[in-house]
C-alpha positions as CSV (number, residue, x, y, z in Angstrom):
1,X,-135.7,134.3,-101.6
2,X,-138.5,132.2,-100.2
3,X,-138.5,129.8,-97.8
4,X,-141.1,126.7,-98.3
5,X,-143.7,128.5,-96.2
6,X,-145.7,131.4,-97.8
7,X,-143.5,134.6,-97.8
8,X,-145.0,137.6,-95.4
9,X,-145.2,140.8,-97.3
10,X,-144.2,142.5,-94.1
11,X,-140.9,143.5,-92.9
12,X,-140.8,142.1,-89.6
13,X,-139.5,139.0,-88.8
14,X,-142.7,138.0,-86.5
15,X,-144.7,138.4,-89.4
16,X,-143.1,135.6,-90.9
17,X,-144.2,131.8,-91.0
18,X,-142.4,129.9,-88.2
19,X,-140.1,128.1,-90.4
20,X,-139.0,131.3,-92.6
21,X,-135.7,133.4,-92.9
22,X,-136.2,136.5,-91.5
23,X,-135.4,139.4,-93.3
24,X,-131.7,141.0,-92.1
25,X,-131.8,144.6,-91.2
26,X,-129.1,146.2,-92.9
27,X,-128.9,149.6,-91.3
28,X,-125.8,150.1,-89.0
29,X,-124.3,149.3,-86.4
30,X,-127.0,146.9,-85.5
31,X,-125.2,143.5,-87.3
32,X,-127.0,141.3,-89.9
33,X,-128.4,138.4,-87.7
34,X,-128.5,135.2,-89.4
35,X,-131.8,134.0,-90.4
36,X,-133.8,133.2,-87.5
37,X,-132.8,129.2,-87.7
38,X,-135.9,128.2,-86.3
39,X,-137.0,126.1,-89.0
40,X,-138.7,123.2,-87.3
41,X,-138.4,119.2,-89.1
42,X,-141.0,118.5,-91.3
43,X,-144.6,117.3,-90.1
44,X,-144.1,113.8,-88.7
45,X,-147.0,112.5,-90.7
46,X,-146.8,108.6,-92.6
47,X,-144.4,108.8,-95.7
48,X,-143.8,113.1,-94.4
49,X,-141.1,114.9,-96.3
50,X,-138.4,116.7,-93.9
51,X,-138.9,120.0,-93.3
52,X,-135.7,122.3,-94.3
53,X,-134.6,124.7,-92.0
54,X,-136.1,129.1,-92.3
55,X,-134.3,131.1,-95.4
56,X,-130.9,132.5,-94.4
57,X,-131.2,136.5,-93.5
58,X,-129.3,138.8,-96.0
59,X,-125.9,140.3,-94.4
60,X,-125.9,143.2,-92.4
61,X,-123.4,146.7,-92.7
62,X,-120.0,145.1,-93.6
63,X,-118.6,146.9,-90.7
64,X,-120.0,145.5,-87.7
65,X,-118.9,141.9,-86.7
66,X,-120.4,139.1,-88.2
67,X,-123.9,138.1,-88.0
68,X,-124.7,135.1,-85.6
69,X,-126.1,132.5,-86.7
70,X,-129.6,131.4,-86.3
71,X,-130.8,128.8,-83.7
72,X,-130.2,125.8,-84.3
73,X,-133.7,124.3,-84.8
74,X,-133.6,120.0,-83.9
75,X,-135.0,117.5,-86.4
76,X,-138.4,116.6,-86.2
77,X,-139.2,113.1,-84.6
78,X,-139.3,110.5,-87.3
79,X,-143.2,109.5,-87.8
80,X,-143.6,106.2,-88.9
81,X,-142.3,105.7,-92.3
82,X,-141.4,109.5,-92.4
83,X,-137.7,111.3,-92.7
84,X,-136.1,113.0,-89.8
85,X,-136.7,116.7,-90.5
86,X,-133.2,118.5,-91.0
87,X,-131.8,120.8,-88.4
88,X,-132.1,124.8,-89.4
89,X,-129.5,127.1,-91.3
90,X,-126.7,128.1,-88.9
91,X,-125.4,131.4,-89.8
92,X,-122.1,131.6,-91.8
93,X,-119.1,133.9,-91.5
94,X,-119.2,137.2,-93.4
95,X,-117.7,137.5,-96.3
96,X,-116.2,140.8,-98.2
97,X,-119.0,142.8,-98.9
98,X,-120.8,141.3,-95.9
99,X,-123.3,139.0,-97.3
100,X,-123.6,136.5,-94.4
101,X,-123.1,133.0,-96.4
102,X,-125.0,130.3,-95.3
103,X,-123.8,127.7,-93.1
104,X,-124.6,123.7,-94.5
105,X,-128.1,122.4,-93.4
106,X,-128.1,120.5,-90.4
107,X,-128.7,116.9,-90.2
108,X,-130.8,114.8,-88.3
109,X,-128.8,112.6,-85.7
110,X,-128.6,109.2,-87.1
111,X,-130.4,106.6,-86.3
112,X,-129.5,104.1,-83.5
113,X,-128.7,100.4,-84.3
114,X,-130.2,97.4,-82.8
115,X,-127.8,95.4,-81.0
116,X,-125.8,92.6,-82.3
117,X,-127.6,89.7,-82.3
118,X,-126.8,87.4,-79.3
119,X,-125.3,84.0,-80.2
120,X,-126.8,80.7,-78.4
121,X,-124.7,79.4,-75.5
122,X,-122.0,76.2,-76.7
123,X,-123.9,73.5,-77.1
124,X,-122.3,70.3,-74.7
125,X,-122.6,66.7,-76.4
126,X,-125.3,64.4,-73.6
127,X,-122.8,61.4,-74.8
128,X,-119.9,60.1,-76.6
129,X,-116.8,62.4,-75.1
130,X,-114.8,60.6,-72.3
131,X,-115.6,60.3,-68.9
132,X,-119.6,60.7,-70.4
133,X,-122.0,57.4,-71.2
134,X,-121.7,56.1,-74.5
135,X,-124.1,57.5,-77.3
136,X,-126.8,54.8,-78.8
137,X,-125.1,52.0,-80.7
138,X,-122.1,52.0,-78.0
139,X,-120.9,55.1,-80.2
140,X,-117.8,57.6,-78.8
141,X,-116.2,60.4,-80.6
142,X,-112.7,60.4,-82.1
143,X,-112.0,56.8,-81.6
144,X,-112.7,56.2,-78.0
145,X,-114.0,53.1,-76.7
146,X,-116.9,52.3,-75.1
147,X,-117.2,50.4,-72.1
148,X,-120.2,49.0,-69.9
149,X,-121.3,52.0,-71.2
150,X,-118.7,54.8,-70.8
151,X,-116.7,56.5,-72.8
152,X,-112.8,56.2,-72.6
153,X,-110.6,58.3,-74.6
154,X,-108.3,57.1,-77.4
155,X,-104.6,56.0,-76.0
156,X,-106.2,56.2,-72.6
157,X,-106.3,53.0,-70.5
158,X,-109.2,50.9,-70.8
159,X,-111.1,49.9,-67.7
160,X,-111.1,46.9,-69.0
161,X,-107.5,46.7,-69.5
162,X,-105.0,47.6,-72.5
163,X,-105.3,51.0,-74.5
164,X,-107.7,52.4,-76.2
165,X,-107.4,52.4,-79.8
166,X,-109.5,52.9,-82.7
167,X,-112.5,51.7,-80.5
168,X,-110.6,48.5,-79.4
169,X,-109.0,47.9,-76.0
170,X,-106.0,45.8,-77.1
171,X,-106.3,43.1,-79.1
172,X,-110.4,43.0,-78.1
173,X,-113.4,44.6,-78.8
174,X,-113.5,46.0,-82.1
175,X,-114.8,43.7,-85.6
176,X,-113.3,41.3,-86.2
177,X,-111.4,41.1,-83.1
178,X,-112.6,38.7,-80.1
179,X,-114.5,40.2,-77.6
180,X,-113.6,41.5,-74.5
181,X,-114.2,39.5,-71.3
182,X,-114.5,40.7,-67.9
183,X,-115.7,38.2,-65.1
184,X,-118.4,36.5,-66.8
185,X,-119.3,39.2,-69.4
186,X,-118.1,39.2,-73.0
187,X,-118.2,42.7,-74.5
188,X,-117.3,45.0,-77.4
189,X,-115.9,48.3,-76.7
190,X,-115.8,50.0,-80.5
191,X,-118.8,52.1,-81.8
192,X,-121.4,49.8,-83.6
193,X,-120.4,46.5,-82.8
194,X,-122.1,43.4,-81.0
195,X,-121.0,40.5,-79.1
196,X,-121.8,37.4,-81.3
197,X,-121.1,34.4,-78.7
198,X,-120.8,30.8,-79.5
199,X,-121.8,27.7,-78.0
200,X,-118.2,26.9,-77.7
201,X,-117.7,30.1,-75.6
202,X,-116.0,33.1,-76.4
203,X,-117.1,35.4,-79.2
204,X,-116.1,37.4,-81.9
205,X,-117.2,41.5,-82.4
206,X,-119.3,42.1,-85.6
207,X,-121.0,45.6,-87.2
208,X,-124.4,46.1,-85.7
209,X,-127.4,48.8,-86.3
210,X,-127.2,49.0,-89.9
211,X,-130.1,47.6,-92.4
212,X,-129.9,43.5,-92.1
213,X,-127.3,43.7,-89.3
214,X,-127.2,42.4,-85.6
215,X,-129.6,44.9,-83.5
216,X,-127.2,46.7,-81.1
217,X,-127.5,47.0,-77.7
218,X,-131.0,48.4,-76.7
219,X,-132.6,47.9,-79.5
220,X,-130.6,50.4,-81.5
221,X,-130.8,50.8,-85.5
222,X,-129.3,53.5,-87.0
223,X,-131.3,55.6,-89.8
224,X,-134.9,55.1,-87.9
225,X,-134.9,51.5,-88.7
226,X,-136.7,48.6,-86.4
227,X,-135.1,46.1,-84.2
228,X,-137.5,42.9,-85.0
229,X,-136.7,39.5,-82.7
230,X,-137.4,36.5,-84.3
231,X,-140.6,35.2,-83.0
232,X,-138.3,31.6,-83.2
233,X,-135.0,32.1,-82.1
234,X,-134.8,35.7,-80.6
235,X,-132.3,36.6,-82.7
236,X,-133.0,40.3,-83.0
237,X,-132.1,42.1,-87.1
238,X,-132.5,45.8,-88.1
239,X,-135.0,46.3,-90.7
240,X,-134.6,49.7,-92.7
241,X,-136.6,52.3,-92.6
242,X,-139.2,52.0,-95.5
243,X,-139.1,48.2,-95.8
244,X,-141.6,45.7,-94.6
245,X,-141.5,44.2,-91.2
246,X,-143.0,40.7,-92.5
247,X,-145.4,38.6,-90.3
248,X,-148.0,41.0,-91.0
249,X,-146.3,43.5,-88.8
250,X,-146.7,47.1,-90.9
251,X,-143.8,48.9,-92.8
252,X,-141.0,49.9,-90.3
253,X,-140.9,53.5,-90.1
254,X,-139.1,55.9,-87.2
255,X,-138.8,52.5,-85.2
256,X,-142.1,51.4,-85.2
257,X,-143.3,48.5,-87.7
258,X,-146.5,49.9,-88.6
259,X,-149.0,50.4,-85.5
260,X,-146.7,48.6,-83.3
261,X,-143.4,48.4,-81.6
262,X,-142.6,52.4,-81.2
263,X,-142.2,54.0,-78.4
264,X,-145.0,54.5,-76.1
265,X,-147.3,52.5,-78.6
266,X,-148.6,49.1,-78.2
267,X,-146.1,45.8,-78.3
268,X,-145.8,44.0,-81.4
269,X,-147.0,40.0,-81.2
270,X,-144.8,38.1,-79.1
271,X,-144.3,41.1,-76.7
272,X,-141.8,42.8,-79.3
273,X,-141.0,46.5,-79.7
274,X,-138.9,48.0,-82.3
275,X,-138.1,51.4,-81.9
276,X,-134.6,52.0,-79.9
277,X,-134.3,52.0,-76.3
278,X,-138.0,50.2,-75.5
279,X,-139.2,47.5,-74.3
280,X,-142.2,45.7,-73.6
281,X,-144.3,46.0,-70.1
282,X,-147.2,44.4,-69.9
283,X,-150.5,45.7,-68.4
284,X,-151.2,45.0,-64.5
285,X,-154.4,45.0,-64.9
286,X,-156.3,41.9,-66.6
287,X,-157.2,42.1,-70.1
288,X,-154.9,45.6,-70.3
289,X,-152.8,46.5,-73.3
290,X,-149.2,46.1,-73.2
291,X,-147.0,49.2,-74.4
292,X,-143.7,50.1,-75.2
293,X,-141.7,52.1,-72.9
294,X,-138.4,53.6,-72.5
295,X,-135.6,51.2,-71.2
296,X,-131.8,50.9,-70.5
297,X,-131.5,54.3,-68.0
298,X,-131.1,54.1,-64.2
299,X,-134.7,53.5,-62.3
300,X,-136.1,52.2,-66.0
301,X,-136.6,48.6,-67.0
302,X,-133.4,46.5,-68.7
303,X,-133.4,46.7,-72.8
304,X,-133.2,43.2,-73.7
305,X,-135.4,39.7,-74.0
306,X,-136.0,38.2,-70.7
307,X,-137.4,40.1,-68.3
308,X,-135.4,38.4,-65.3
309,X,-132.5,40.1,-63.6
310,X,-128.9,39.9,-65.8
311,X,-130.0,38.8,-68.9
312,X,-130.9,42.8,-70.3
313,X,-129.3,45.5,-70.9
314,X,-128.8,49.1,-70.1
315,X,-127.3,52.4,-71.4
316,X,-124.4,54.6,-70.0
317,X,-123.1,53.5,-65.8
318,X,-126.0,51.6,-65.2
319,X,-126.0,47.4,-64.7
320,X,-128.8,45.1,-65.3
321,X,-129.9,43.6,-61.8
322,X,-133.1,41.5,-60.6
323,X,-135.7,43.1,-58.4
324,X,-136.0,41.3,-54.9
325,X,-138.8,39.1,-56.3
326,X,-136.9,38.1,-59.3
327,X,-139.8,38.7,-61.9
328,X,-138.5,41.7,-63.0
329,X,-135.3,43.7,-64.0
330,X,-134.5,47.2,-64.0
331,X,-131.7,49.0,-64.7
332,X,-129.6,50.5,-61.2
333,X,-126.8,53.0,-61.6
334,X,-123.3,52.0,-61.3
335,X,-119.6,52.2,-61.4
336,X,-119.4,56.2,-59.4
337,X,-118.0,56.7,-56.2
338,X,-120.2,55.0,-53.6
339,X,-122.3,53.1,-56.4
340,X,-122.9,49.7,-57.3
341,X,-119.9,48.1,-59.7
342,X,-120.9,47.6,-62.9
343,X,-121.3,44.5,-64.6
344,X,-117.8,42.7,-64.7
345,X,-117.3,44.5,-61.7
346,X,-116.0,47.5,-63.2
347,X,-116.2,51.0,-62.1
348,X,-116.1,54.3,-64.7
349,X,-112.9,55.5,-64.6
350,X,-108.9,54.4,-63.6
351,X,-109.2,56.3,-60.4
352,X,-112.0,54.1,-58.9
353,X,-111.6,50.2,-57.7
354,X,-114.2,47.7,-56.9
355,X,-114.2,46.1,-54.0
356,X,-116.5,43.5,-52.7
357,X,-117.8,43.8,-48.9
358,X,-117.3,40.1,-47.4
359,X,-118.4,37.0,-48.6
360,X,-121.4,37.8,-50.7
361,X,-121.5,41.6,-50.1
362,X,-122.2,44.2,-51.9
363,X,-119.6,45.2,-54.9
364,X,-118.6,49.1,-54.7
365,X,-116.6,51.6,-56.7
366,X,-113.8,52.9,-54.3
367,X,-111.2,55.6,-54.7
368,X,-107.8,53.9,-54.9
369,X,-104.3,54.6,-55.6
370,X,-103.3,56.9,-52.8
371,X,-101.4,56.3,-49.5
372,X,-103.7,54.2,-47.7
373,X,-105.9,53.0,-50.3
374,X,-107.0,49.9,-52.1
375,X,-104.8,49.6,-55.2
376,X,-106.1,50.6,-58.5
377,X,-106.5,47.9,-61.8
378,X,-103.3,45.9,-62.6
379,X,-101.6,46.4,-58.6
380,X,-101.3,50.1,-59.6
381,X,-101.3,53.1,-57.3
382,X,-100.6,57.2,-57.9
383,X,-97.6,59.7,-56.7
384,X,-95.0,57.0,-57.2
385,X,-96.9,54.7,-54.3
386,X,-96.1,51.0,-54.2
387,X,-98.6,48.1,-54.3
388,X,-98.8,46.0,-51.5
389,X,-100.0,42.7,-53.5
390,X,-100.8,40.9,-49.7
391,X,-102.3,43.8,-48.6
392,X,-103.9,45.1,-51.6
393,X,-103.4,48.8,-50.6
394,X,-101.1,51.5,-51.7
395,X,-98.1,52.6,-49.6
């Protein structure tokens, strides 16, 4: 039979096609040799069909051992778009009456597989876990509580005092409840919720950042709404996306009312800005534009109305504080080892203590609790130590 090259009329193998069976000689003793397997893959051309391997040889005399089979030709290389070419005939084992059966066609190895796809590294929340700063709108996950802007986990002790639970730490800081007070400061520790003080003192904890709500700290409205002040009273009101910002101000959108009051754009009237986590700095230069810029993080100016020390405020362990010529405020990490105590003098977690340098000095967070040591909140101290209350240290 023919192979799928053109047949040579002659009887010698050479004379064949690379790619044909040669023709078995059948006289004795020389065996039948398997058709010369050197079939080579078809052309490697765009779209190319395989080439099959050479036309097996006819068997040899039945009484000599079995014909070998041909070599083994390899596929072709796969041309773009093309098949691999199949490997050629190998010989098969003679049968009675010594036809040399063909071996199956070789394949083509198979074709490698790209590798698996790499998956992106776990992604690590920036806020809202305990022990991190809380995220916009004094927000923590699973019912922790945030305070002075840390995270403490539910049923954990509150820096504060009393346990953390659903976002209050005790009987304070969570709407309706009171609000928390530490020193001077009146806060509230569960996620969107506000301070809203009285002139008789104290205050009571009420929903902030949604659509006609209390602005929460830093200027924060959920859902890309603006935080407007009252040009009046100060009293600053989320305004939902979409919806007008009145006084001729634009329709809030991402934060910003209109042209004004976003994020690195130019202050509304009155020295407003809308957009979360901004605040109004003037120009120092005369006649320059004021602009809004980012507030509330350590080294950046206090969130908040006035622009004198105390009155702002600021995001995650960082405290509000005055600069040395009083006109302005910015924002100074706090509540670490070694740092500044936060406002209410409170440092970020239950193994930390402030303590205040002298008459006037500075307030620091300081290890406590061991042998040694000042003693931690409520006369407390670690290993089974005792709290000497006329000492203040741990023994």
């Amino acid at each position: 039979m023919d192979g799928p090259g053109i047949t040579s009329p002659g009887n010698d193998a050479s004379d064949s096609p690379l790619g044909s069976g040669g023709i078995g000689r059948g006289d004795a003793p020389v065996a039948g040799s398997g058709g010369i397997g050197m079939g080579t893959g078809g052309a490697t051309e765009v779209g190319g069909v395989s080439g099959q391997g050479g036309t097996l040889g006819s068997g040899g005399d039945t009484t000599v051992p079995a014909g070998t089979g041909g070599l083994t030709s390899t596929g072709g290389a796969p041309s773009t778009g093309g098949v691999a070419g199949s490997g050629g005939s190998s010989g098969g084992a003679t049968t009675t009456g010594g036809a040399s059966s063909g071996g199956g066609v070789g394949t083509g190895g198979s074709s490698g597989t790209g590798g698996a796809t790499g998956t992106g590294g776990s992604t690590v929340p920036a806020c809202g876990s305990a022990g991190q700063n809380c995220c916009p709108g004094n927000t923590c996950a699973s019912s922790g509580c945030c305070v002075y802007g840390v995270c403490t986990a539910s049923a954990a002790t509150c820096p504060i005092g009393g346990t953390c639970s659903s976002g209050a730490c005790g009987t304070c800081g969570a709407s309706p409840a009171q609000c928390c007070t530490s020193g001077n400061d009146t806060i509230c520790t569960a996620s969107r919720t506000t301070c809203s003080t009285s002139y008789m003192g104290g205050g009571t904890c009420t929903a902030c950042g949604g659509a006609n709500q209390p602005c929460c700290d830093g200027n924060f409205c959920a859902d890309d709404g603006c935080c407007l002040a009252s040009a009046s009273t100060g009293t600053a009101t989320c305004t939902a996306a979409g919806k007008s910002c009145g006084g001729g101000l634009g329709t809030c959108s991402a934060g910003a009312c209109g042209t004004c009051g976003g994020l690195n754009g130019t202050c509304c009237s009155n020295n407003r800005c809308t957009a979360p986590g901004t605040t109004c700095q003037t120009s120092t230069t005369l006649g320059g534009q004021s602009s809004c810029v980012p507030c509330g993080d350590p080294t950046q100016p206090c969130c908040g109305g006035s622009a004198y020390g105390g009155t702002g405020t600021c995001n995650g362990s960082a405290t509000c504080e005055a600069s040395a010529t009083g006109v302005t405020s910015s924002c100074v990490a706090c509540g670490r080892e070694g740092q500044t105590c936060c406002s209410g003098s409170i440092c970020a977690d239950a193994t930390l203590v402030c303590q205040t340098a002298g008459l006037g000095g500075t307030s620091t967070c300081t290890t406590c609790g061991g042998t040694g040591q000042p003693c931690c909140a409520n006369n407390t101290c670690t290993a089974g130590g005792t709290c000497s209350r006329r000492l203040g240290t741990c023994s």
